[in-house]
Wavefront OBJ file of the C-alpha trace (Angstrom):
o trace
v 144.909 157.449 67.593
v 147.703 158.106 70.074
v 150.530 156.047 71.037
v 148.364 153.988 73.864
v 145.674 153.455 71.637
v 148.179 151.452 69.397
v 149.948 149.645 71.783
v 146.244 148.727 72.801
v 145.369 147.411 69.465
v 148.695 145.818 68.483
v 148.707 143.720 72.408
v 145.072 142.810 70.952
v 145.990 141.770 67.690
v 148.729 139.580 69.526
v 146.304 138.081 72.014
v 144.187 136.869 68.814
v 146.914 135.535 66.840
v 147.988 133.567 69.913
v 144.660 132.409 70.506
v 144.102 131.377 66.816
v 147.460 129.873 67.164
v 146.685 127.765 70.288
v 143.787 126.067 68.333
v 145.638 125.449 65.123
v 147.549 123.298 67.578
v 144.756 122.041 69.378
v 143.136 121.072 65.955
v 146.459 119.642 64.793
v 146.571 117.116 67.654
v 143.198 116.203 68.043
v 143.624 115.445 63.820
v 146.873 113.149 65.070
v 145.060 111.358 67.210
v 142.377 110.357 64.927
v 144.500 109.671 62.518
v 146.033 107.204 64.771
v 143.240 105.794 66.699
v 140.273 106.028 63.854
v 136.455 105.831 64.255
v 135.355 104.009 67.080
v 133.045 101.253 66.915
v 130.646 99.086 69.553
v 132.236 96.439 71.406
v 130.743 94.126 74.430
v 132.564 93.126 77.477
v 130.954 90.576 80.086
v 129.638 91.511 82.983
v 130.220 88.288 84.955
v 132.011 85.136 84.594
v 130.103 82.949 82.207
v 129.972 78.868 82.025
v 130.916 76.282 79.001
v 127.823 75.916 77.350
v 125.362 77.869 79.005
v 122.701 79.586 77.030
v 123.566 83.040 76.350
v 121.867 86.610 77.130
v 121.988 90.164 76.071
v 121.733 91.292 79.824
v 125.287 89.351 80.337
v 126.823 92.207 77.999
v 128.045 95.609 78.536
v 128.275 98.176 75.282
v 131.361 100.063 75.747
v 132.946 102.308 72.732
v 136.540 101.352 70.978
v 138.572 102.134 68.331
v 138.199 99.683 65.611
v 141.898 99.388 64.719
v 142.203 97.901 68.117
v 139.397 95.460 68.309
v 140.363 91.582 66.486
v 138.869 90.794 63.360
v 136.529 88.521 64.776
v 135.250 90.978 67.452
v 131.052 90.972 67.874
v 130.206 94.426 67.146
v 126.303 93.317 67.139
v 124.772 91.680 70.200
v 122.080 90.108 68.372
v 124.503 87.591 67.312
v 124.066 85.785 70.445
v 120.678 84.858 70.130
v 120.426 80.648 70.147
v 123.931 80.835 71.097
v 125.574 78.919 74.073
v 129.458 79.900 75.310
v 131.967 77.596 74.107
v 134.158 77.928 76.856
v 134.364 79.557 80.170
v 134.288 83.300 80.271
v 135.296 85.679 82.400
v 134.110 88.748 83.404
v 135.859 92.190 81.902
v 136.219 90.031 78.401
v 135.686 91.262 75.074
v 133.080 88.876 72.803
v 134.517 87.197 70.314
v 132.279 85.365 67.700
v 134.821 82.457 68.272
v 133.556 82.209 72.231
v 130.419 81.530 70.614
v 128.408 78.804 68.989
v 124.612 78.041 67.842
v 122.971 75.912 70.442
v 122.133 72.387 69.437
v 118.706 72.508 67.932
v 115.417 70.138 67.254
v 115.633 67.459 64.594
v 112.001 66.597 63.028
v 109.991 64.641 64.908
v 111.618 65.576 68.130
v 110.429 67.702 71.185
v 112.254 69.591 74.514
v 111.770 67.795 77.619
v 113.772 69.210 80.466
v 113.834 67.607 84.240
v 116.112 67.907 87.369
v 119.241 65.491 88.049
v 120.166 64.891 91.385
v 123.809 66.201 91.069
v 125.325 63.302 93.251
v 123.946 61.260 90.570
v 124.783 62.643 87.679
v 127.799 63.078 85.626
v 128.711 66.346 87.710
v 130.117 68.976 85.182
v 131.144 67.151 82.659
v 127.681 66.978 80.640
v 127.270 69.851 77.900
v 124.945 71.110 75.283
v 125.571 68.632 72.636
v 126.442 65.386 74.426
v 124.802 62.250 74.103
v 123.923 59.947 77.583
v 122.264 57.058 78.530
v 119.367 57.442 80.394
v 119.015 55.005 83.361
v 116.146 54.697 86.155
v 116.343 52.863 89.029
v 112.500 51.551 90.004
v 112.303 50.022 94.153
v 110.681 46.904 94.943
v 108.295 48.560 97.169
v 104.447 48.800 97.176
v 104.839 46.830 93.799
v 103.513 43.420 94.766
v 105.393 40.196 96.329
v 106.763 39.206 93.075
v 108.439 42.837 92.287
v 112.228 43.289 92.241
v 114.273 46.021 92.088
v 115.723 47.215 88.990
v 117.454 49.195 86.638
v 116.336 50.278 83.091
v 118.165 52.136 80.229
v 114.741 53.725 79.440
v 116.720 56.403 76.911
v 119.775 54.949 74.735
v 121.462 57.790 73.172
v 119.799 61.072 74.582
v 121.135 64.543 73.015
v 121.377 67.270 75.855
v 119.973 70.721 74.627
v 121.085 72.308 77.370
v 122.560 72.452 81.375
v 120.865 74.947 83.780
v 122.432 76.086 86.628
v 122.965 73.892 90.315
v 119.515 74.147 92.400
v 118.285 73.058 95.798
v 116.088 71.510 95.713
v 113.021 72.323 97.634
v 115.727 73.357 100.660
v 115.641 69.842 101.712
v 118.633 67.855 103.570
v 120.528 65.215 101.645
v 119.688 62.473 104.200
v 122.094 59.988 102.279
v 124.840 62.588 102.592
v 123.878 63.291 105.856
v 124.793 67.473 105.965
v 124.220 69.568 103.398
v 121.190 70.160 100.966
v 120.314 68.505 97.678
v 121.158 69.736 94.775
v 120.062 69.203 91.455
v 120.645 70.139 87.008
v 117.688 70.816 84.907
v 119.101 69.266 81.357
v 117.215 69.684 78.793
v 116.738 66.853 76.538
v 115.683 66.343 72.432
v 113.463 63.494 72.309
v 111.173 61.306 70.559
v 107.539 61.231 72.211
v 107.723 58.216 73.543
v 111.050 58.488 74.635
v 109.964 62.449 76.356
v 106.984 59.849 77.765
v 109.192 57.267 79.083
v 111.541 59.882 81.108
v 108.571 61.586 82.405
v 107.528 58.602 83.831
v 111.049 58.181 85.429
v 110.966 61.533 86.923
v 107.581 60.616 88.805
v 107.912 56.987 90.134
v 111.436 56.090 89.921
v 113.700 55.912 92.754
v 116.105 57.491 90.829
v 117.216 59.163 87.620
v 120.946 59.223 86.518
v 122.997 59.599 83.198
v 125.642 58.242 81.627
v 128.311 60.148 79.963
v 128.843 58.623 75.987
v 131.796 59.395 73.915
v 131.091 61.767 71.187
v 129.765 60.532 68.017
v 129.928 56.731 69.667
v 125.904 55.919 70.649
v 125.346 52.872 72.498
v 123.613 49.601 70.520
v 121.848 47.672 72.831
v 122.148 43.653 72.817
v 118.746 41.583 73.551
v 118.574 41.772 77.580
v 121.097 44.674 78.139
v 118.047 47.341 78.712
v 117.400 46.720 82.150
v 119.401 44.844 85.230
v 118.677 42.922 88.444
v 120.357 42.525 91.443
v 118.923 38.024 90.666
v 121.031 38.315 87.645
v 124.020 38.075 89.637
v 122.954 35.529 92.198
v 121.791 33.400 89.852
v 125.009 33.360 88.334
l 1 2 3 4 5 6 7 8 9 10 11 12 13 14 15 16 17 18 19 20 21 22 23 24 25 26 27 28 29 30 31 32 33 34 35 36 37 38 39 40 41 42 43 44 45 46 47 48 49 50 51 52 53 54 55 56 57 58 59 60 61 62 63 64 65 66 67 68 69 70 71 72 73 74 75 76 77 78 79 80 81 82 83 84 85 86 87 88 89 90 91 92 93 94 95 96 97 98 99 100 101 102 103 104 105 106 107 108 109 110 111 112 113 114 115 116 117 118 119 120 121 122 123 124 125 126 127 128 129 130 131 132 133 134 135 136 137 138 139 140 141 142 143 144 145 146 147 148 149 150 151 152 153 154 155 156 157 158 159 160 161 162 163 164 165 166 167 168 169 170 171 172 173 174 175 176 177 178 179 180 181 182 183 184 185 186 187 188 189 190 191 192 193 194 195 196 197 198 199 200 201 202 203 204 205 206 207 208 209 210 211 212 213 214 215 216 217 218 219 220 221 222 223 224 225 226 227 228 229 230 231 232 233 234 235 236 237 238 239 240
């Protein structure tokens, strides 16, 4: 081997060690890292802002990929948790899940059964009912095409509802508010947890009164109803 040959070999022999070298420190870093930042785990971040107590969806979530020595203890790792569940609180789009944003939707006690109809949002308690709460049902009945001796009146004809749940704000058929004068009317589906006869009674409401609205009760305070204190007449007050 002459003198070329070597210097051939020993420039190769250099190259290598370089190159083994260069990945020892590649390897070294890349071990650093890890060591710092760990295994990486499934996290969910919303898509979209979300509403207080509105029922919850897979489809709302988007999987992304995190270290799990960054994510909070009480991070949701497993979308299936939010099945039955409603948000607890507004949420806002780019957030990570938190089983603390969370919470099981109200559910069925025995002998009761979902009833869900649409309220008028100018007569409603406008964004202040929830999943959970408890109202007072009232329907308004007209005096009209009910005989000469009909008057109009007011009925409680649920005392202590429990709402299930609060859709999202509607039109309604695309008609005009003609009370409002502009605009179109808008209406809630709220779902309800009733008795039968109760679900019966607001049925009722929905299809021949003049109007359905709620009242708004204080948690964990349900309204007792004196004799005569069901229903109302404008006579009541004349007569006074």
């Amino acid at each position: 081997m002459n003198s070329r040959q070597r210097r051939g070999v020993i420039l190769l022999l250099l190259s290598l060690l370089c190159a083994l070298g260069a990945f020892a420190g590649v390897v070294t870093v890349i071990s650093d890292v890890n060591s710092k930042v760990g295994p990486e785990v499934d996290a969910y971040e919303l898509k979209a802002d979300v509403a207080a107590y509105t029922s919850l969806q897979p489809a709302q979530f988007r999987k992304i990929r995190m270290p799990e020595r960054w994510l909070s203890g009480n991070a949701v790792t497993d979308l299936t948790v939010v099945k039955d569940k409603i948000a607890v609180t507004d949420l806002k789009k780019g957030s990570l899940l938190q089983e603390d944003m969370i919470a099981r939707r109200p559910a069925l006690e025995s002998g009761q059964q979902e009833i869900a109809i649409m309220i008028d949002a100018a007569t409603g308690v406008a964004g202040k009912i929830t999943a959970g709460s408890l109202v007072n049902i009232f329907a308004t009945f007209d005096d009209d095409d009910r005989g000469k001796d009909a008057v109009a009146e007011s009925r409680i004809i649920v005392a202590n509802a429990r709402v299930l749940d609060v859709g999202k704000l509607t039109p309604l058929d695309g008609k005009r508010d003609d009370n409002r004068g502009v605009g179109m009317r808008e209406a809630v589906p709220i779902t309800f947890a009733l008795s039968t006869t109760d679900a019966q009674r607001v049925a009722y409401a929905e299809s021949f009164a003049e109007h359905v609205r709620l009242a708004l009760l204080p948690r964990n305070s349900p309204t007792v109803l004196r004799p005569g204190e069901g229903s109302y007449t404008l006579d009541e007050d004349r007569n006074k």
